[in-house]
C-alpha positions as a printed Julia matrix, in Angstrom:
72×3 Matrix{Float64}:
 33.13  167.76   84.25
 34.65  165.92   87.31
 31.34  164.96   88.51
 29.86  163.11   85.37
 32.13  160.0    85.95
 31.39  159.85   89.92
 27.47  159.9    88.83
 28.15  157.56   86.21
 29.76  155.11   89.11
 26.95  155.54   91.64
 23.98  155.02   89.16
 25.98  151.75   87.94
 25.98  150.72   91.67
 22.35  151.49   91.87
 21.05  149.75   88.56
 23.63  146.61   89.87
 21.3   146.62   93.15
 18.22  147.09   91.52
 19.19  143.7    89.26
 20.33  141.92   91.66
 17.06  142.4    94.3
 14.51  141.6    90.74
 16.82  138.3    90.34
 16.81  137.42   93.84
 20.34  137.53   94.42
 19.81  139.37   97.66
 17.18  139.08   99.6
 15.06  142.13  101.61
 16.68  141.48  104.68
 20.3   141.84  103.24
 19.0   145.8   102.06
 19.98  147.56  105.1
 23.31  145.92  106.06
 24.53  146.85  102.2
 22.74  150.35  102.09
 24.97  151.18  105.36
 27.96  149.6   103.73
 27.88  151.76  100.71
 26.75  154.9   102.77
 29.18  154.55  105.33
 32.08  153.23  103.32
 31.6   153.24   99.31
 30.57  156.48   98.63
 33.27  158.2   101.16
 35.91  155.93   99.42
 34.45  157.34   95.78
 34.62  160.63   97.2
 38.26  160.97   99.02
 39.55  158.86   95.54
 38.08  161.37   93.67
 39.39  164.65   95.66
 42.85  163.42   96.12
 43.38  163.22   92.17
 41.76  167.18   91.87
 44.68  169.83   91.38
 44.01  172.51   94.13
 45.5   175.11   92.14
 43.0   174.52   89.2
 40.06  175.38   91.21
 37.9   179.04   91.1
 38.83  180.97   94.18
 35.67  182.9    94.06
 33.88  179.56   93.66
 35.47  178.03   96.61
 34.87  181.28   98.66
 31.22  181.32   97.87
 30.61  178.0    99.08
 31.64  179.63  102.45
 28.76  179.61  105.21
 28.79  183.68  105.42
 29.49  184.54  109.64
 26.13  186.14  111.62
């Protein structure tokens, strides 16, 4: 249940961007420049937080092994 709190955080982020375009906070221009922020920097900053506090040796081997592309 690693994942609920990371979802949790994003829609939070989403909802905050939502409010603040419907109170005019930013405007429609501002959109893209904060989209790429998050995209390019937020989310990989959630994400490398979040897998550098996972314990390796807690994970399913046969889960991590079936995530592997299979070779042609």
């Amino acid at each position: 249940m690693e994942v609920l709190p990371s979802l949790f955080t994003i829609l939070v982020v989403v909802l905050l961007g939502l409010l603040s375009r419907k109170t005019g906070i930013f405007k429609e221009e501002h959109a893209k420049t904060l989209s790429s922020f998050v995209y390019y920097f937020g989310l990989p900053a959630l994400f490398f937080t979040k897998l550098s506090a996972l314990d390796i040796f807690s994970l399913d081997i046969q889960r991590v092994l079936g995530t592997l592309p299979l070779a042609a």
